[in-house]
VEXZA-617393 format. One line per 2 residues: number of its first residue (from 1); their letters; for each residue x, y, z of C-alpha. Coordinates in nm, 3 decimals. Each point is the difference from the previous one (the first is absolute). Example, Ala and Ser with C-alpha at 12.3 -4.5 7.8 and 13.67 -1.06 7.14 Angstrom:
BEGIN
1	AS	1.230:-0.450:0.780 | 0.137:0.344:-0.066 $
% end
This chain:
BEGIN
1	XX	-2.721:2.233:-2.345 | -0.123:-0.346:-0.055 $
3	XX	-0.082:-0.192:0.320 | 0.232:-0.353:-0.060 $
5	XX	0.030:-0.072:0.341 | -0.272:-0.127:0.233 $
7	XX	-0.016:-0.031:0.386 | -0.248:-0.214:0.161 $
9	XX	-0.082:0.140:0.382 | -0.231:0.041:0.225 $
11	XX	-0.122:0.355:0.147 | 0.165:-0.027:0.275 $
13	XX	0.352:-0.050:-0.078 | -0.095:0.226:-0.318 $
15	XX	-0.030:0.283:0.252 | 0.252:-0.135:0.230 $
17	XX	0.281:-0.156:-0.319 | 0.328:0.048:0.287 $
19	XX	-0.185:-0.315:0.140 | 0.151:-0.180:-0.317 $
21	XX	0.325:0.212:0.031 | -0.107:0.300:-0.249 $
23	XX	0.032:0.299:0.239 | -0.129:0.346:-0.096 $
25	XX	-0.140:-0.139:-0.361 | -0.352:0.109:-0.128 $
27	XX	-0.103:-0.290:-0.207 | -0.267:0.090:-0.138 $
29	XX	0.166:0.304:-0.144 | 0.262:-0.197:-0.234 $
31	XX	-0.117:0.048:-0.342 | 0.182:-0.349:-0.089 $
33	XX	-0.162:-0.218:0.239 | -0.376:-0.113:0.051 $
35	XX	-0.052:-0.085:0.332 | -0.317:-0.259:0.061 $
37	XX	-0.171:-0.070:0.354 | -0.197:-0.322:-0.119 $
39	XX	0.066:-0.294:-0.154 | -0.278:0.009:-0.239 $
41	XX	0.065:0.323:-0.142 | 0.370:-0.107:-0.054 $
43	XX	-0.075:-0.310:-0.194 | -0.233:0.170:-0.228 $
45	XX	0.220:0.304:-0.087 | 0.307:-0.203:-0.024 $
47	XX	-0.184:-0.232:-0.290 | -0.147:0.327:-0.165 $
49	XX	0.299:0.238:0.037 | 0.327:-0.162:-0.219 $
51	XX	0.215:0.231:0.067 | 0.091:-0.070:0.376 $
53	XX	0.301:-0.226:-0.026 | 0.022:-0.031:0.375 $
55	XX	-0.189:-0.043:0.319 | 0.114:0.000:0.360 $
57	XX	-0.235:-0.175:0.236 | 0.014:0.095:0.393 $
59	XX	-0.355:-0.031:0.094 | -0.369:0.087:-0.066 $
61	XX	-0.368:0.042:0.135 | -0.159:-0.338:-0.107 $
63	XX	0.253:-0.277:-0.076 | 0.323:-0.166:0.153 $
65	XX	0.300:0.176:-0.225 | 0.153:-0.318:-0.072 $
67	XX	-0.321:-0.136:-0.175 | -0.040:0.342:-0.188 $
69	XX	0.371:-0.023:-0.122 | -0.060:-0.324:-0.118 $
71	XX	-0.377:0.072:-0.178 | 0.203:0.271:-0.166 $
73	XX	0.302:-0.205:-0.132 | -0.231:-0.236:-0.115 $
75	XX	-0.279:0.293:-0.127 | 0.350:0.103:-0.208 $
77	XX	0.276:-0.198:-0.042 | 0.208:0.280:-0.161 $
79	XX	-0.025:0.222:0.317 | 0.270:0.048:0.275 $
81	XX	-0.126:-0.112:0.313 | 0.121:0.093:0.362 $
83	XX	-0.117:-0.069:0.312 | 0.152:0.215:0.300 $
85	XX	-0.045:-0.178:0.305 | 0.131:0.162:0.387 $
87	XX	0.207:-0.368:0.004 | 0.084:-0.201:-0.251 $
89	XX	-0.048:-0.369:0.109 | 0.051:-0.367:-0.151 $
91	XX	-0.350:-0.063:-0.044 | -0.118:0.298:-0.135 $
93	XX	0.333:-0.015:-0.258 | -0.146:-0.370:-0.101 $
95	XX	-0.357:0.147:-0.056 | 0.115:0.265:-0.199 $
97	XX	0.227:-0.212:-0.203 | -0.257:-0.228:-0.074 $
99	XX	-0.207:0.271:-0.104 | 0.246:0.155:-0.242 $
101	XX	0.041:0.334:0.209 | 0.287:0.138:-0.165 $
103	XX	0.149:0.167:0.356 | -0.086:-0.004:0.438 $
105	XX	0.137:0.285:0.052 | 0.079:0.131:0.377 $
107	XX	-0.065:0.360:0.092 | 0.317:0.095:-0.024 $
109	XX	0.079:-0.134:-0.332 | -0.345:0.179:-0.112 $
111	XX	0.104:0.348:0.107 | 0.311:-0.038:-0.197 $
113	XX	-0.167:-0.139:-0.328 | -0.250:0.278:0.058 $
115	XX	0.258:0.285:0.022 | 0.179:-0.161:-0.354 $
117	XX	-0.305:-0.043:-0.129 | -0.094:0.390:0.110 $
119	XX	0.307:0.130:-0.132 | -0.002:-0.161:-0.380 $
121	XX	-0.342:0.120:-0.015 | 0.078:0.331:0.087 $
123	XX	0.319:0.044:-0.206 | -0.215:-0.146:-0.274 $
125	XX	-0.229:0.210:0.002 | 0.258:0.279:0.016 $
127	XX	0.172:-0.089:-0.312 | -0.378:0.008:-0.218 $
129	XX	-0.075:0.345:0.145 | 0.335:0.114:-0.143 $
131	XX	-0.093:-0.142:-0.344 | -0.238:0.315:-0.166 $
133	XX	-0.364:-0.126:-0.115 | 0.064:0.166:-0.371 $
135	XX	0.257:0.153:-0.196 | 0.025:0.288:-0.196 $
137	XX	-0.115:-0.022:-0.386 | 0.349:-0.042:-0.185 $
139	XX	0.111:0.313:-0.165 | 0.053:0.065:-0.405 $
141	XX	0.339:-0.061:-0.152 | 0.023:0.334:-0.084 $
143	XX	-0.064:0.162:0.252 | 0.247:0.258:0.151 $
145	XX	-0.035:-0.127:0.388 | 0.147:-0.382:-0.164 $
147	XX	0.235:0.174:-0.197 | 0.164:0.210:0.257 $
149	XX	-0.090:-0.275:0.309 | 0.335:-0.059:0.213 $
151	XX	0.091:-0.408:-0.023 | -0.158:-0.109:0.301 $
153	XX	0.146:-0.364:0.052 | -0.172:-0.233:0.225 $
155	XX	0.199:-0.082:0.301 | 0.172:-0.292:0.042 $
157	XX	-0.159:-0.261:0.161 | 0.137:-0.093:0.329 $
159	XX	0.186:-0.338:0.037 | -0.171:-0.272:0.215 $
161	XX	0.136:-0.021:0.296 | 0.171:-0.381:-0.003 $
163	XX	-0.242:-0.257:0.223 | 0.188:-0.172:0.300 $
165	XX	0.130:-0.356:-0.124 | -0.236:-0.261:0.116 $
167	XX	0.149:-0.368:-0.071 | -0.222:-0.291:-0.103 $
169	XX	-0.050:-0.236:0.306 | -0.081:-0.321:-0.030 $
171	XX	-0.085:-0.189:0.254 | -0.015:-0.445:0.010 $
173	XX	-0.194:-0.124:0.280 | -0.172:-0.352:0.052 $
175	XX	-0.257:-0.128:0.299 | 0.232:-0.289:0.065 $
177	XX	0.368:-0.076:-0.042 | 0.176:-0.223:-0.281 $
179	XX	-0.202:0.167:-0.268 | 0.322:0.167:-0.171 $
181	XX	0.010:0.359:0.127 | 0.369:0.038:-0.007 $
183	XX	0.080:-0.226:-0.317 | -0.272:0.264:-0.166 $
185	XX	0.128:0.312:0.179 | 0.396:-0.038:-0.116 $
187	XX	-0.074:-0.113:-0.393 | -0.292:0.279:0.000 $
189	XX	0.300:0.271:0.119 | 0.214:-0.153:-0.226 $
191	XX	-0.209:0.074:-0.331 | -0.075:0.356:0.088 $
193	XX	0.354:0.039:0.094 | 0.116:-0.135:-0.373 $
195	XX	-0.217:0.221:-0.151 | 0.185:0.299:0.135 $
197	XX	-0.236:0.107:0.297 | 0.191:0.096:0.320 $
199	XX	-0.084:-0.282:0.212 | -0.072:-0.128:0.409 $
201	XX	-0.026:-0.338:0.114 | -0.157:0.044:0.324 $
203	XX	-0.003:-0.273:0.249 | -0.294:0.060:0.200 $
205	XX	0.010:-0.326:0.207 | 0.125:0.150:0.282 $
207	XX	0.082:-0.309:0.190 | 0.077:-0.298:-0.262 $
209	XX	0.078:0.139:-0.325 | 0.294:-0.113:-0.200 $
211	XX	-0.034:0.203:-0.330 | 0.405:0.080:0.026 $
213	XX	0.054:-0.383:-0.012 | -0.235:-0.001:-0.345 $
215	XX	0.221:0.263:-0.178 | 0.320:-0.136:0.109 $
217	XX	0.116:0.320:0.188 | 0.134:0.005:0.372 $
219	XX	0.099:0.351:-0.057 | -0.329:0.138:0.024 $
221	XX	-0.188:0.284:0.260 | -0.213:-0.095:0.289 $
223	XX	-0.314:0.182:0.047 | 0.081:0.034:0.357 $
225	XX	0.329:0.172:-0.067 | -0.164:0.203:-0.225 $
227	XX	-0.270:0.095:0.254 | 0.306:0.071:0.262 $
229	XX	0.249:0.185:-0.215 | -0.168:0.126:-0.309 $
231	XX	0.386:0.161:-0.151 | 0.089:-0.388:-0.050 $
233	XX	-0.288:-0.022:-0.250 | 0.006:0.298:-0.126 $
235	XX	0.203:-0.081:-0.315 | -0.261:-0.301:-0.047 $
237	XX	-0.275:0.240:-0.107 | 0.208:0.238:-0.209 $
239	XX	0.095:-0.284:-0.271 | -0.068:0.035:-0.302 $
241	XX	-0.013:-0.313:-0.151 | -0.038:-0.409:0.061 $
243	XX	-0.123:-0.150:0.336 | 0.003:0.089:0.306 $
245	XX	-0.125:-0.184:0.332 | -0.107:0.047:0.357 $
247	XX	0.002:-0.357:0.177 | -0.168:-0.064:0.314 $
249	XX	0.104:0.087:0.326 | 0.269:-0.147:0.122 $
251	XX	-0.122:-0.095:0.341 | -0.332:-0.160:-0.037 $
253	XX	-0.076:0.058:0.368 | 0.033:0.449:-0.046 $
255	XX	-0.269:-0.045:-0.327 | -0.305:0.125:0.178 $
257	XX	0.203:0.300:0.129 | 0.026:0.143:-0.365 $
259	XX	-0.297:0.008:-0.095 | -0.127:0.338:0.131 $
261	XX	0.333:0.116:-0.186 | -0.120:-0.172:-0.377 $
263	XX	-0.203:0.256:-0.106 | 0.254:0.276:-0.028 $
265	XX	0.207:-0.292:-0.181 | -0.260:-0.113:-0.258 $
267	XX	-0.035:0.410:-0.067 | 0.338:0.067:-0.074 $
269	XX	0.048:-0.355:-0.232 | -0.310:0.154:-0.218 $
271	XX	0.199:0.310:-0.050 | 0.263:-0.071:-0.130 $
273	XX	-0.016:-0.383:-0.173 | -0.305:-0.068:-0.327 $
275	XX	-0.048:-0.383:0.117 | 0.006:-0.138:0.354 $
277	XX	-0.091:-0.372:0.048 | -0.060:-0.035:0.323 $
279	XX	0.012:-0.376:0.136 | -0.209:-0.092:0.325 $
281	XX	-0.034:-0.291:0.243 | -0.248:-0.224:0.067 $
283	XX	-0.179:0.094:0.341 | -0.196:0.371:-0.080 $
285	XX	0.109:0.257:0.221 | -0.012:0.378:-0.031 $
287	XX	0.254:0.046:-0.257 | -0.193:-0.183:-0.207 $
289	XX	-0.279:0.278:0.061 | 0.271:0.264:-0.045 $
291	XX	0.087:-0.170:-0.351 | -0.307:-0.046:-0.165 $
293	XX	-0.117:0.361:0.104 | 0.274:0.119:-0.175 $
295	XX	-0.025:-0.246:-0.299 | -0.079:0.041:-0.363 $
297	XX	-0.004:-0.351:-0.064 | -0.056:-0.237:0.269 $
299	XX	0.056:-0.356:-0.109 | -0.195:-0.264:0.198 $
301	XX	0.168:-0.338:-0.126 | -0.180:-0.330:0.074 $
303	XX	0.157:-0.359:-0.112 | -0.143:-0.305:-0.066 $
305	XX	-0.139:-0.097:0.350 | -0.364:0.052:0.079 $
307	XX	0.137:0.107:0.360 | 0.181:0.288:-0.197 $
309	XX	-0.350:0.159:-0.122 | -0.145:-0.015:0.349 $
311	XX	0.259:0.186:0.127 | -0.043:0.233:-0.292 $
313	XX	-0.366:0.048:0.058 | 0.092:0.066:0.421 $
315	XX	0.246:0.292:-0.120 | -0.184:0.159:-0.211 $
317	XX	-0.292:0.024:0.269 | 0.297:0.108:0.196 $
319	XX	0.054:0.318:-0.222 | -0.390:0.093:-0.055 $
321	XX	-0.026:-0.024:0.386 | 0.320:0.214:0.034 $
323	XX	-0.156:0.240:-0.280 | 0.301:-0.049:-0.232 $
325	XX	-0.091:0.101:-0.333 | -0.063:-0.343:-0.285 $
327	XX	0.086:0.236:-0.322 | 0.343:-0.137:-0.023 $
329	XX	-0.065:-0.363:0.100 | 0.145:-0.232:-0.262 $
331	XX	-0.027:-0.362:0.000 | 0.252:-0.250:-0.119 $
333	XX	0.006:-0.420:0.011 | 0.331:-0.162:0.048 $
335	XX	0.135:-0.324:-0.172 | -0.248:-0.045:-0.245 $
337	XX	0.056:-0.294:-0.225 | -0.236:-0.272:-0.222 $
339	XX	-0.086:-0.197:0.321 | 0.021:0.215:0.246 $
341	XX	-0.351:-0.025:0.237 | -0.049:0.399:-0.074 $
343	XX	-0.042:0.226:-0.288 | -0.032:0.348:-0.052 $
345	XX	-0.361:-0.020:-0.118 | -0.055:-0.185:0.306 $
347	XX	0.156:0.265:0.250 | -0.178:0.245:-0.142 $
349	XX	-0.327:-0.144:-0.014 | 0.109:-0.034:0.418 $
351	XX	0.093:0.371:0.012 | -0.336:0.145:-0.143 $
353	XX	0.113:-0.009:-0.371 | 0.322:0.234:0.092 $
355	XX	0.270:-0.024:-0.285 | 0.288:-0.262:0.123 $
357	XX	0.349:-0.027:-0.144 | 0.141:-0.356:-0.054 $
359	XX	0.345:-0.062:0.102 | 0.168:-0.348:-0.147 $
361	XX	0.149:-0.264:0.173 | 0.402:0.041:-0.043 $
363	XX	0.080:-0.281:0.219 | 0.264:-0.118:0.244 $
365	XX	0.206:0.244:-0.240 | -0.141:0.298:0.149 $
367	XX	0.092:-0.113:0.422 | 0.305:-0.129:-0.178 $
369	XX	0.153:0.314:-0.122 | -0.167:0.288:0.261 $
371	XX	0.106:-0.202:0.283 | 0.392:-0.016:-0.126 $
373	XX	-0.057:0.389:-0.097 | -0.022:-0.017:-0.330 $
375	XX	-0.306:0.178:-0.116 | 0.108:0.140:-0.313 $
377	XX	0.160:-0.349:-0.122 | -0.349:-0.085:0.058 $
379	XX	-0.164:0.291:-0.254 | 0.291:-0.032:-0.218 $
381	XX	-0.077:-0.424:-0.059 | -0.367:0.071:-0.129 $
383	XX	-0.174:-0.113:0.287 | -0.394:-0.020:-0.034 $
385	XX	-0.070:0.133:0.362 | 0.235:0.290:-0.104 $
387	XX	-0.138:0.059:-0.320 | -0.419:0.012:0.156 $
389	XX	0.170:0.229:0.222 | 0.115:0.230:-0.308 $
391	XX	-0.294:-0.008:-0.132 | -0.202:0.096:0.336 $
393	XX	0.223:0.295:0.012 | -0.041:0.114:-0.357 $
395	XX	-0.368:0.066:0.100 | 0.070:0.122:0.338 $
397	XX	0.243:0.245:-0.002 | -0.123:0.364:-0.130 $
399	XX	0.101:0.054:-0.382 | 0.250:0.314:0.103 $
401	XX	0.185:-0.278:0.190 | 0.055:-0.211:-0.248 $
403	XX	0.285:0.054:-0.218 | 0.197:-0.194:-0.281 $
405	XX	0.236:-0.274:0.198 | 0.351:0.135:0.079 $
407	XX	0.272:-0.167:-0.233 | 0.245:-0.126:0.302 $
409	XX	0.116:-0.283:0.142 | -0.151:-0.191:0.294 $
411	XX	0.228:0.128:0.275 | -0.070:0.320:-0.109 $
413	XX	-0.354:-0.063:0.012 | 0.011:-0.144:0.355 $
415	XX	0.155:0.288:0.187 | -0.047:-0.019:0.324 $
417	XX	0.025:0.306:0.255 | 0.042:-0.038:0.374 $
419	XX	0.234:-0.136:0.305 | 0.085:-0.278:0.127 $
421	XX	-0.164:-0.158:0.289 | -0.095:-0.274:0.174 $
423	XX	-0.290:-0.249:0.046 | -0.134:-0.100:0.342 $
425	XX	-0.111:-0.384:0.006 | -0.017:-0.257:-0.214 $
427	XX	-0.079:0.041:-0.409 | -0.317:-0.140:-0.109 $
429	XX	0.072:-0.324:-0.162 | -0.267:0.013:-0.250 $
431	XX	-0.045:0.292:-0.222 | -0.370:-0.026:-0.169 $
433	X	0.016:0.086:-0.362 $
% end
């Protein structure tokens, strides 16, 4: 078997690997992986010897492992790089990520990525014995053994077994408030939800959010009744069509209480809708670590304040000190227009040359018409905000989601699922566009 794994350890934990969480495995006896004790030897087989795709980096004779798992990304860029520390920490996740290391890995995430890995290699290797070196010379058409040869039919081939649904999750997050997360959040559910995806409007602003008030809906589902009695929401996630929505908790004050309970909740909305849009306050907390773990777009969304790309900059050292994975970190500028003191060239130069999508100024039209509840007035007039935001989505969302628009009418389009409920405090006078 070709060795496309590699394993960078010293000789002690090579003869002792349940110190790393691998109990009762000979290393050195897996024909797939090439284990190294030092450094040097790693780097100069890994530049020599193509065919490892992938290196895991817990330690070695002559050189820190975080400095070898960065001399290696940079030796080759192509190669997947992990470093398996004992505990992960927020300066060792800001080293890494500066370094491009792919992964920091704990133990116990190793020893399961190990057994996977273990596993495909062996089944793989399974499947080649089972395929003979050589075949048989054919024989002639005449001959008596073709002529009288039973019809021997291949078997059918087995169907694939169907994949769980996973939904598209998008998540819109900011550094600082007023930047237009939940003017973005309800006109991006709106799109995928007129181009016939099954769609969630998710109100993760556990304390202030007032998405309901954007769509125009007071019938609509609070998380927290959700969380408490999941048969009120169960016809929420069995629709088939249009939009649904699950508003903040009604009691700002009992917010902090769900979150242990949001997993389970973010799960089960993957399952069974293709889009979620999930909305998110201002002040990062741990749902917003819970989202974007869970993402497959996370939208950071700056505006036109210099203030706004500061606090930008602090949350995304936030997430490399957290170890939260970059890979779906999209960026996107909010009420751009000719004067305007910031561009999208501008941003980007800012933000390391990352890619930035500009979203148009639509004006006092845009507070006007979410804060009376009429967001799909507000698509339907031709609004430039809402039609950056069409285009943003057109390039976000996966092709498979993206379907022909749905000839119906506008109530139609902006079914809402949910209960009623109520709102503790006082509205938010403003809502940023």
């Amino acid at each position: 078997m070709t060795r496309t794994k590699a394993l960078c350890l010293d000789r002690q934990l090579c003869i002792n690997p349940e110190c790393i969480g691998l109990e009762s495995e000979n290393l050195l006896a897996q024909d797939w992986l090439e284990v190294f004790e030092s450094g040097t030897e790693a780097r100069a087989r890994m530049r020599e010897k193509s065919d490892i795709d992938e290196v895991w980096v817990a330690s070695c004779q002559d050189v820190e492992p975080v400095n070898l798992a960065a001399t290696l990304k940079q030796d080759r860029p192509d190669l997947m790089v992990r470093l398996v520390v004992g505990q992960r920490s927020g300066s060792l996740c800001s080293r890494a990520t500066a370094a491009r290391i792919d992964d920091v890995l704990e133990f116990s995430g190793f020893a399961r990525l190990y057994a996977v890995t273990k596993g495909q290699q062996v089944r793989s290797t399974t499947a080649q014995m089972a395929v003979p070196a050589f075949a048989a010379p054919p024989l002639p058409a005449d001959s008596p053994a073709v002529a009288t040869a039973p019809a021997n039919p291949q078997p059918a081939a087995k169907e694939p077994r169907p994949r769980p649904h996973k939904g598209f999750l998008m998540s819109v997050v900011s550094g600082s408030g007023g930047a237009g997360k939940s003017s973005v959040a309800v006109l991006a559910a709106l799109y995928a939800a007129e181009r016939g995806c099954r769609t969630l409007l998710l109100d993760f602003d556990l304390q202030f959010g007032d998405i309901a008030v954007m769509v125009g809906s007071a019938d609509t589902l609070g998380i927290d009744t959700l969380i408490a009695d999941p048969e009120r929401g169960r016809w929420v996630f069995s629709q088939q069509s249009g939009l649904a929505v699950l508003t903040a908790p009604t009691r700002l004050e009992t917010s902090e209480q769900l979150v242990d309970r949001l997993p389970r909740l973010l799960d089960e909305a993957m399952r069974h809708f293709d889009v979620i849009v999930a909305n998110t306050g201002a002040n990062w907390a741990e749902q917003h670590a819970l989202l974007l773990e869970r993402s497959s777009v996370a939208l950071f969304l700056l505006d036109q304040r210099s203030s706004s790309i500061r606090a930008c900059h602090h949350a995304l050292e936030l997430c490399a000190r957290c170890g939260i994975a970059s890979v779906p970190f999209k960026f996107a500028l909010n009420r751009c227009a000719k004067n305007a003191p910031f561009n999208s060239a501008d941003v980007s130069g800012v933000m390391q040359g990352a890619p930035i999508f500009e979203l148009r100024d639509g004006g006092v039209e845009v507070e006007e018409y979410l804060a009376s509840g009429h967001a799909s007035e507000l698509r339907a007039q031709g609004n430039e905000f809402s039609r950056s935001v069409d285009r943003m989505m057109s390039r976000l969302l996966p092709k498979s989601e993206v379907a022909l628009p749905q000839q119906a009418s506008s109530s139609e389009r902006m079914k809402v699922s949910g209960h009623r409920r109520t709102r503790f405090g006082k509205k938010r006078a403003k809502v940023a566009s």
